[in-house]
N, C-alpha and C positions, 0 to 999 in steps of 0.2 A: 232419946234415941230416935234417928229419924226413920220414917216408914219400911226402908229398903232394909234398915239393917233389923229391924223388928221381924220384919217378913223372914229373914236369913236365919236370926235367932228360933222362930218357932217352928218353921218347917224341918231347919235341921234338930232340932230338938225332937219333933215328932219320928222322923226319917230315925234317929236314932232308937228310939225305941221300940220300933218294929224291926231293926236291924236285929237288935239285943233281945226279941222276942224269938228273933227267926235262929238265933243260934242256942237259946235255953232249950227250943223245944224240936229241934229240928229231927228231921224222920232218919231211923237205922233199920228199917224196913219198908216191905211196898204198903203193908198194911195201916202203916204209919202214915205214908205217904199219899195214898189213894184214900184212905178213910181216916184218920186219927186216931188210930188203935180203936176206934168203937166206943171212946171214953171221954166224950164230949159231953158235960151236965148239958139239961135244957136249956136252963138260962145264958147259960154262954152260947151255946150254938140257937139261939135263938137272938142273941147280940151280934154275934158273924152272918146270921144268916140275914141281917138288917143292913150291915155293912156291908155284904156281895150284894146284895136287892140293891140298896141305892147307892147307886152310882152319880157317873156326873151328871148323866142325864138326872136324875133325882136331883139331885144338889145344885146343879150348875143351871139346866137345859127346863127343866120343867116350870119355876117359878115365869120364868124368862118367857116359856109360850104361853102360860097363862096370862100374862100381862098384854100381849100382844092379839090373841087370839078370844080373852073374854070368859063366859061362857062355856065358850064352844072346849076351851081348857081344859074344862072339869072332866072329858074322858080318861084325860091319864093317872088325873087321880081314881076316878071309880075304877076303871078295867085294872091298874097294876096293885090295887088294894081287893078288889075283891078276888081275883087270884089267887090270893092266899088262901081265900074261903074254900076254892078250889082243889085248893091245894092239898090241902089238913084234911079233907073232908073223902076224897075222891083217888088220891095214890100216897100222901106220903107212908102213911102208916103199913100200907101192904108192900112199897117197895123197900120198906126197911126190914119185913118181914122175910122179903123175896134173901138178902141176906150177901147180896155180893158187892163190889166196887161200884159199879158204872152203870149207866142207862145201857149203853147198848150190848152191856151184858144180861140185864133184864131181857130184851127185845132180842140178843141172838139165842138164849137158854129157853123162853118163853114161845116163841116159833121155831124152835129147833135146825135152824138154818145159819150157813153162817154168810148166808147171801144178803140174809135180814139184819146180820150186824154191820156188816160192812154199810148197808144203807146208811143205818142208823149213827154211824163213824159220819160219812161224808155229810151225811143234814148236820147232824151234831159240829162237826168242822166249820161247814159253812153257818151256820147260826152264832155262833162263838166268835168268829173271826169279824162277822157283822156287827156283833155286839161289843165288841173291843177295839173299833176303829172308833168306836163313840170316846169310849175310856182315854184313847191315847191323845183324841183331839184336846180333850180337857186338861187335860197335862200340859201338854203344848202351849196353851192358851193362859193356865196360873203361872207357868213360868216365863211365859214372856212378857206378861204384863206386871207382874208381882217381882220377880226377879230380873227382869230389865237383861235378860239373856235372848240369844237366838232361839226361836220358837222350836229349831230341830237340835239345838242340843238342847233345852227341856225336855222334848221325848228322852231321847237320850240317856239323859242323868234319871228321869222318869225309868226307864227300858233298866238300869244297871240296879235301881231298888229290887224294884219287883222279879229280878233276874235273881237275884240273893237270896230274900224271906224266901221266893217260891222255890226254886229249884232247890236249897239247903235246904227247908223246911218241910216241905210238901203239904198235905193237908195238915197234918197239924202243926206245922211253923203256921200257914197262911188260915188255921182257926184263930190261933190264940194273940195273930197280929189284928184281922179283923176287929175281935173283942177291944184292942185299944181303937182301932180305926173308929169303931161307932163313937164311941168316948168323944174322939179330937170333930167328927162330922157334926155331929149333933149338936153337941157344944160350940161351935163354929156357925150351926144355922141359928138357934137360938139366942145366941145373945144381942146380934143386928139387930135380932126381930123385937124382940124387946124392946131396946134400943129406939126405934124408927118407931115401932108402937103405940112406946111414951110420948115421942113429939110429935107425930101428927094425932091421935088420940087419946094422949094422958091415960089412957090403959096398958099396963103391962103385962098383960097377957093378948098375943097377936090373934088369936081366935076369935077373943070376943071385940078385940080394938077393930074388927075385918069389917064387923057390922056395928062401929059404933058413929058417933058423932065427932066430927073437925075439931079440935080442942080451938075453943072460943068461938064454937061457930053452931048454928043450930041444925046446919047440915050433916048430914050421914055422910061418908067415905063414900059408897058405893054410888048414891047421887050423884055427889060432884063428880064420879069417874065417869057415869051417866050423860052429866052435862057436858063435862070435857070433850068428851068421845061425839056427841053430837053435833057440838061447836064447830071439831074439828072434819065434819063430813064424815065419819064412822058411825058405823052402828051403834048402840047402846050397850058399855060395858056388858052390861048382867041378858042380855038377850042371845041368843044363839042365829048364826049366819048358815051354821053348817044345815043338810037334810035332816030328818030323823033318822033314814035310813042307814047316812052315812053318822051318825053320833051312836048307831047303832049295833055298824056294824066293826067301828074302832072301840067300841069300851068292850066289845065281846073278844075280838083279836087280842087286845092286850091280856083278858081275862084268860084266856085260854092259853096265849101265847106264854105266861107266867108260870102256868100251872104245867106244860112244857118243858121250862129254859132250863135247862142239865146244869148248870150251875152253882143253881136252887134246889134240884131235886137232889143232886149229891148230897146235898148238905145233910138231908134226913141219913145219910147210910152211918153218920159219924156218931150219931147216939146210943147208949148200951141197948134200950129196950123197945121194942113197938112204941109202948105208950109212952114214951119220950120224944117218938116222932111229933103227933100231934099235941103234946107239950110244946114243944121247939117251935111249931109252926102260932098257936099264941101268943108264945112270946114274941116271938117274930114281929106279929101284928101292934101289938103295943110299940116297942120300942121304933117300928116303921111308923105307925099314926103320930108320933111328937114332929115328927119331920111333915108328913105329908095333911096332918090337918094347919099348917103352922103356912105349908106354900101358897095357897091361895092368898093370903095375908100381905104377905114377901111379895107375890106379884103385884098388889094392889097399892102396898107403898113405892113401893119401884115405879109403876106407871105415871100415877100421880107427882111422884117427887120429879121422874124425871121430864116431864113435861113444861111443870114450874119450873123446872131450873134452865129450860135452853129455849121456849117456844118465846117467840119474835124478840131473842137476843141477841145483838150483831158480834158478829163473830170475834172482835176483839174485846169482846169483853166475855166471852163464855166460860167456864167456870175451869179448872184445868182438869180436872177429872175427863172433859168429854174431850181436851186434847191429849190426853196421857191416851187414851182409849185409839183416838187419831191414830197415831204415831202407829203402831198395832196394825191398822187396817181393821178395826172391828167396829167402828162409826165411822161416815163422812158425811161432809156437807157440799151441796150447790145447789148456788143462789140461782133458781129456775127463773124468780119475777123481777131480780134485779135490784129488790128493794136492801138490800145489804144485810136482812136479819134471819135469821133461822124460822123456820115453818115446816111446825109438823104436822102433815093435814092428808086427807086420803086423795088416792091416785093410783098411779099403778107404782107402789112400794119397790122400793130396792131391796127390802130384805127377799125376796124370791131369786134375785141372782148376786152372788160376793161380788162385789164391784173389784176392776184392777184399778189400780193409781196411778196417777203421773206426777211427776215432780214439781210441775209448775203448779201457781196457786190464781186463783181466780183472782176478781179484781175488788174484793172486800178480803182477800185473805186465804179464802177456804178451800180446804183440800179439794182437788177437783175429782171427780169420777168417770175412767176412760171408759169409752167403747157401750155407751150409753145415749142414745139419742135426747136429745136437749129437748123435751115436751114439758110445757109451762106447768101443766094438769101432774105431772109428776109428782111424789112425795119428794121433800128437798133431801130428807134425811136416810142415809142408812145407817142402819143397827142392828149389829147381828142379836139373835136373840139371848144367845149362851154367855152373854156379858151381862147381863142384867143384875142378879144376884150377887154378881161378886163386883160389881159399882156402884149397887144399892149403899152400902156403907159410906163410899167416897159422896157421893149424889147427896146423902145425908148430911155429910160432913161430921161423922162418928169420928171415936180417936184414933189412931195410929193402929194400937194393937187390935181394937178390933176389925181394921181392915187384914190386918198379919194375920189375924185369926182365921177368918172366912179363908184366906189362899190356903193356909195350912186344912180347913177343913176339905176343901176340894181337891186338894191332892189326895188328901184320905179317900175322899167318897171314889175318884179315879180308880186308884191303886189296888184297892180293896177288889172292886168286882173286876179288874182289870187280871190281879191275883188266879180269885177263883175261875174265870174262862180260862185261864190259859192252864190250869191243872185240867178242867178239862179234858182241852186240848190234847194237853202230856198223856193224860190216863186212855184217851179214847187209841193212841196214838200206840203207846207202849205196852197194854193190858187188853185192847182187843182187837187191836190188829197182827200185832205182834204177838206177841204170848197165846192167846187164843185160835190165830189163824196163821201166820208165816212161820213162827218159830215155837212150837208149843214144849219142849224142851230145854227151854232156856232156865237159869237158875233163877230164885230170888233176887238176887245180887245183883244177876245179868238185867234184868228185867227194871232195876232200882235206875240200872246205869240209862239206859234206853230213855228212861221217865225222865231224870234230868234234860238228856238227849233234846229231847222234845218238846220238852219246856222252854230250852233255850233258844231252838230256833221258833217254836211258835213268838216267842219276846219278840224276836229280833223282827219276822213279821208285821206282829203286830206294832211294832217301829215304824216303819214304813206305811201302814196305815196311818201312824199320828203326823210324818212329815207331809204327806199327803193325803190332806182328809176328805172323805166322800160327801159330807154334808154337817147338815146341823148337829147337835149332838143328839138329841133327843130323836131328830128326824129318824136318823139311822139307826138306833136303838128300836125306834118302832118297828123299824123294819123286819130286825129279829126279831121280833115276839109275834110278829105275821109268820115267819117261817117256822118257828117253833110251834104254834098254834098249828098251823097246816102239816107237818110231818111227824113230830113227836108226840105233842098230845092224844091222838087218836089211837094209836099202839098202844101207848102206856095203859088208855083206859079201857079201850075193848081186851087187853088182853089180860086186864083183870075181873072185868065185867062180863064178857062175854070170851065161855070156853071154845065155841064152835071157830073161833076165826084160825084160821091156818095160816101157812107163812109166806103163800100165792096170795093174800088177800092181805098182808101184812105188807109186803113188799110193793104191789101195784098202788095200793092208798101213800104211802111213804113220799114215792117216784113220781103220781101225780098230784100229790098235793104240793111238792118241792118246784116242780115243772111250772104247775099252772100260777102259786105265787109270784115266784121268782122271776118269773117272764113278765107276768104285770105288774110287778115294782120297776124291774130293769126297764121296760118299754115306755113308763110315763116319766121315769125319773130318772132316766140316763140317755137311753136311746131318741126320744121326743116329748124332750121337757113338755114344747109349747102346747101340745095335745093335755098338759096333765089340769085339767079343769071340770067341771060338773058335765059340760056339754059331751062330752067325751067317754067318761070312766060309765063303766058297765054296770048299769044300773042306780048310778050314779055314786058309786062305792069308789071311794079312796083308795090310792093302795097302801096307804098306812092300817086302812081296814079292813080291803082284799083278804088276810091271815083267816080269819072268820069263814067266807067263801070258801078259801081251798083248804079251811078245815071240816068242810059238809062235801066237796068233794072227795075227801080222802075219806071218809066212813061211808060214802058210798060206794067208791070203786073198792073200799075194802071188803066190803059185805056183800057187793056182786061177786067177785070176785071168788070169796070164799065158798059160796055156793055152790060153785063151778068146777070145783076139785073135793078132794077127800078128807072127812076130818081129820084133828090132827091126834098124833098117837097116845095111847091111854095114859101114858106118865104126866101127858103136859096137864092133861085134866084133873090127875091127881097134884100134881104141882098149882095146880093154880087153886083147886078147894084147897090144900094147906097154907097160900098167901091168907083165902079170905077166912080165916079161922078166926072167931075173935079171940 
């Protein structure tokens, strides 16, 4: 069976079984729906709750910037893994104590305002919808390269899945799909890596093949990427380009911004007991480290493979993997020095702006790249980064199914946390805006209906994010976890940690940690790209790690603030000693 129809057999095989998941277990109430009846063992929801965590950016987008960026890489693994330390350690267990649906039911019951939930709706929205423009990109992207369809009806076909398990199921159709989702993701990054492992290092296990020696060569991996990377006018693989400041202030953003992401913190509300939360969050951690100690690996054979395979090859002879990829618009070539062959060498890189295409082909062949000025000094090549991983396989020349595998595994990693933001969504939408604040007399039933409601147009939304996407995927995912980091993390924890804050001081941190992020992502990465460089950024902070910043600004305008008005009334303070009860 040839690739395409492999590809057709295992993703529809998979798609079916999260179908057949979502009608076994689908919700007949909101309880159901918003939380899983509460009857979610650890181990499972510590398997969904690995499946909502890694996403494509996980799966797809991370390996992809570690290849490219080195190094400097390693923050996304440290900040979205320690997080969880975060996590488990610092709110899950008290907000499962706290005992209701939703984050900004904690945050409006907790400040006693429902000016403080509505905040905590709009951050949470806009967080959510951020984070799921990433999800639909990737979708987009396995199926139009995998399935040899249009990129917008991949979304699409993508939108009418997750339309089904989520809305029929609600949390616990989209727990007990997750649980197979880690199964098809996992198994899907693992066995390329293996795979690729064994023949550049005759090791099969990718962790320690990361740091082993060239099978027949007396060199280490990491050297020759050393060498290469030198060769080629780059810095030195394993060295870091980024500041401290800024490698500083993105593993804290991510870290914080994790321990935040309402996605993930839902997920504690679905376990019977307290001490299941931080069970969950454990588990978590394990079945997330097979992936994420596994990716730096995955970027390093990717690098390597793909440099051998296309650097000074003229273009009629390049391998077809990098013109199936062509075809796509997710690699081009031009011949800057005329010499007819491919040169991947530093410059001012194209992967900083997606190139448009024009039809005509240069004069060895190659795609040409429009609205780019012709400068010799230029990188020849563009590559997006979010294809790495799942061309790693083809680049190797693995068999058939295991490239089928990998697309089916990144549609899972997609769909999965794609799923849980848009419950979200639904929930923040139908259970605290609605029910809690416009219609507080609605029935169970009424309230069930609204949930679907809401789900479905957040879907169809986030649609339209995946036909047209903001950025890389990983990029925009950071993005979220700067926002989350800056407006929800700090509620969550002062108003477990500390009684005195009230809901003037709750609201002003919210408002300006949302403000002051959002403005500095928007302004260097939409409004004036060309400004987005060291020279520039405010203290020389990124704004993938701005989140950090305007999480120090929001506990301080929160704590000023609080000051400044009255405390808040004797119940909240009894309610919050009964959270931290052990």
């Amino acid at each position: 069976m040839g690739l395409q129809g492999l590809t057709y057999l295992f993703v529809g095989a998979s798609f079916a079984i999260y179908i057949g998941i979502a009608i076994w277990s689908r919700a007949r109430s909101t309880n159901d729906f918003y939380i899983a009846g509460k009857g979610v063992s650890p181990v499972a929801n510590g398997m969904a709750t690995a499946a909502d965590w890694m996403s494509a950016a996980s799966f797809i987008s991370m390996a992809g910037l570690i290849a490219f960026l080195g190094k400097d890489g390693s923050v996304y693994l440290m900040g979205w893994t320690g997080g969880y330390v975060l996590l488990a350690l610092l709110l899950a267990p008290y907000l499962r104590k706290f005992g209701k649906y939703t984050v900004p039911d904690f945050i409006g019951t907790r400040y006693y305002s429902k000016t403080a939930r509505l905040v905590a709706i709009v951050c949470l929205i806009f967080i959510s919808f951020t984070y799921v423009a990433g999800q639909m990109r990737g979708v987009g992207i396995v199926f139009s390269r995998f399935l040899e369809v249009d990129i917008n009806i991949g979304v699409i076909i993508g939108m009418l899945i997750v339309f089904f398990y989520a809305v029929l199921g609600g949390m616990k159709g989209i727990t007990y799909t997750q649980v197979a989702q880690y199964c098809v993701l996992i198994f899907a990054y693992l066995v390329p890596a293996i795979f690729i492992s064994l023949l550049i290092t005759n090791n099969p296990i990718p962790q320690l093949g990361f740091g082993d020696k060239i099978s027949g060569s007396s060199v280490y991996l990491l050297d020759k990427l050393d060498q290469l990377s030198i060769e080629l006018g780059f810095n030195a693989y394993t060295e870091n380009t980024k500041s401290n400041i800024d490698i500083f202030f993105i593993t804290a953003a991510l870290m914080f911004g994790t321990a935040g992401l309402p996605h993930v913190i839902v997920r504690f509300f679905t376990v019977p007991k307290v001490s299941d939360a931080r069970k969950s969050a454990g588990y978590a951690l394990v079945f997330i480290a097979l992936l994420y100690t596994t990716a730096p690996a995955v970027a390093a054979f990717a690098k390597i493979n793909f440099i051998e395979s296309v650097q000074e090859t003229e273009y009629q002879s390049v391998p077809s993997w990098f013109k199936n990829w062509e075809n796509i618009g997710l690699i081009a070539w031009k011949d800057k020095n005329g010499d007819g062959l491919i040169n991947y060498s530093n410059g001012n890189a194209l992967e900083e702006v997606k190139p448009k295409y024009i039809s005509e082909r240069g004069q060895h062949g190659e795609r040409l790249v429009a609205n780019r000025p012709d400068r010799s000094n230029e990188n020849e090549i563009y590559i997006d980064n979010d294809i790495m991983v799942l061309a790693n396989p083809e680049i190797a020349q693995l068999p058939n199914w295991v490239i089928a595998l990998v697309a089916a595994g990144a549609l899972a990693a997609a769909l999965s946390t794609a799923a849980g933001l848009l419950l979200v969504i639904s929930a923040s939408i139908s259970h605290d805006l609605m029910k809690n604040m416009l219609m507080p007399n609605i029935s169970d039933k009424q309230e069930l209906f609204f949930a679907r409601c809401a789900a479905a147009v957040a879907i169809f939304i986030a649609g339209l994010f995946g036909i047209y996407p903001p950025g890389f995927v990983a990029q925009v995912v950071a993005f979220a976890f700067g926002l989350a980091a800056a407006t929800i993390f700090p509620v969550l924890f002062l108003g477990i940690f500390y009684k005195r804050l009230n809901k003037e001081g709750a609201i002003a941190g919210m408002l300006c940690g949302l403000i002051a992020t959002s403005s500095y992502i928007s302004y260097f990465k939409f409004i004036n790209p060309s400004l987005n460089n060291n020279d520039f950024w405010f203290l020389g902070i990124s704004p993938e790690g701005f989140g950090f910043l305007g999480m120090i600004i929001n506990f301080v305008v929160a704590l000023s603030v609080s000051s400044f008005y009255s405390r808040p009334p004797e119940d909240i303070y009894q309610l919050v000693d009964e959270i931290r009860k052990p």
